[in-house]
C-alpha positions in Angstrom: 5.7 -3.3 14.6 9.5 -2.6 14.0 10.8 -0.6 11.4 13.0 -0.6 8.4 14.4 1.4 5.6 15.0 0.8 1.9 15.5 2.1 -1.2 15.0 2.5 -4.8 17.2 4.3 -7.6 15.8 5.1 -10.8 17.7 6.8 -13.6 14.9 8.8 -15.1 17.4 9.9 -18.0 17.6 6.2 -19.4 14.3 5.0 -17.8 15.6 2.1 -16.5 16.6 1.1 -12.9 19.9 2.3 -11.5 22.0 -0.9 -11.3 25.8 -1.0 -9.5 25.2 2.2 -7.8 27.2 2.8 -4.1 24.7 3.8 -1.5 26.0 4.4 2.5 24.0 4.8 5.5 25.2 7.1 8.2 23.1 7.7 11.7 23.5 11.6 12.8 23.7 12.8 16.6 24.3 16.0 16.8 27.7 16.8 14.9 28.4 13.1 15.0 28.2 11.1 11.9 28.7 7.5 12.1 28.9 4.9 9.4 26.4 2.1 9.4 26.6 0.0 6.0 27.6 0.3 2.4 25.2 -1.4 -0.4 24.9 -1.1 -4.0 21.8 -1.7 -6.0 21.0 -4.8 -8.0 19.7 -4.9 -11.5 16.4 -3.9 -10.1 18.1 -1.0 -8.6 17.2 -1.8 -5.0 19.3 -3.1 -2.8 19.4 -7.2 -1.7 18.9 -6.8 2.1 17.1 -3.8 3.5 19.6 -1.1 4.4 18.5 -0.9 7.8 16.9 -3.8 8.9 14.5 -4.3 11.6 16.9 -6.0 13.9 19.2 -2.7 14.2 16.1 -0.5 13.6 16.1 3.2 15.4 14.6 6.4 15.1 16.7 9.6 14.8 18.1 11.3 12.0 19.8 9.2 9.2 21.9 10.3 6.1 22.0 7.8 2.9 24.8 9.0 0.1 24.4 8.1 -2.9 27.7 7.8 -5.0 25.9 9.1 -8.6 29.1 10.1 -10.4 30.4 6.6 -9.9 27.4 5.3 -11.5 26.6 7.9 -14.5 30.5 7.2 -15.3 30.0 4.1 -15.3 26.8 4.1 -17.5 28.1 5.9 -20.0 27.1 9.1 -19.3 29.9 11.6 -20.4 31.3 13.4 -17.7 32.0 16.9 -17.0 34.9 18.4 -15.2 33.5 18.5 -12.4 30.9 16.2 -12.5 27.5 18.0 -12.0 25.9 15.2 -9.7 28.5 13.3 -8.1 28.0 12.4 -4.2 23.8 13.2 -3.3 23.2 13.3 0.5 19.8 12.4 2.0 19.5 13.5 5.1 16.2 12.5 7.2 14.3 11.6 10.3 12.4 8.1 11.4 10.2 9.3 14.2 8.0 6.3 14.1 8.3 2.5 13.8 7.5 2.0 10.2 8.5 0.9 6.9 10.5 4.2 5.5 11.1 3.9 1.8 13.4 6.6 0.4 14.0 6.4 -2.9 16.0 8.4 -5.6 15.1 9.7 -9.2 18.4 10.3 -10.9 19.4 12.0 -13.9 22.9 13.8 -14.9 21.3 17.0 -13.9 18.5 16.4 -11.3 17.6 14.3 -9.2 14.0 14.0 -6.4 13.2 11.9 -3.5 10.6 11.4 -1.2 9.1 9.0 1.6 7.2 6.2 -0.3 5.4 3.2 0.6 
């Protein structure tokens, strides 16, 4: 079995999926961070490919950024100066050949993750 990674975004504040949002995938070694790909989210708030597809599939230590100020601005949700949540860094490991799912649960002010399924 090969792996892959994908996402979801939820904005819990509007209880709908996060639509238009910017999401990048960086690999990490060591002090080295190297972009990968750039996505957004469809209207189901997942992306239309997998953001890291079996194909190019390794393990080590990721980092997806997700660009929430873009997309509470651009939902309407007022903004401060500064933003509260603006750029949210995920940083985590693959250490196995598997289907990682790491989605986000956004709101102005919060936000959770975790490995799903």
């Amino acid at each position: 079995m090969t792996g892959y990674l994908t996402t979801h975004v939820l904005d819990t504040a509007r209880g709908c999926p996060a639509s238009g949002l910017r999401i990048e995938l960086f690999r990490i070694e060591g002090e080295t961070r190297t972009a990968l790909r750039t996505l957004t989210t469809n209207a189901d708030g997942r992306t239309d490919e997998q953001i890291l597809p079996a194909a190019e599939f390794s393990l080590g230590t990721y980092e997806l950024v997700f660009h929430a100020g873009d997309y509470l601005t651009a939902s309407g949700t007022p903004p401060e100066d500064p933003r509260f949540l603006d750029i949210i860094p995920i940083r985590f490991g693959m250490s196995e050949a598997s289907h990682y799912h790491v989605p986000l649960l956004l709101s102005p002010f919060g936000y959770s993750t975790y490995r799903g399924s």
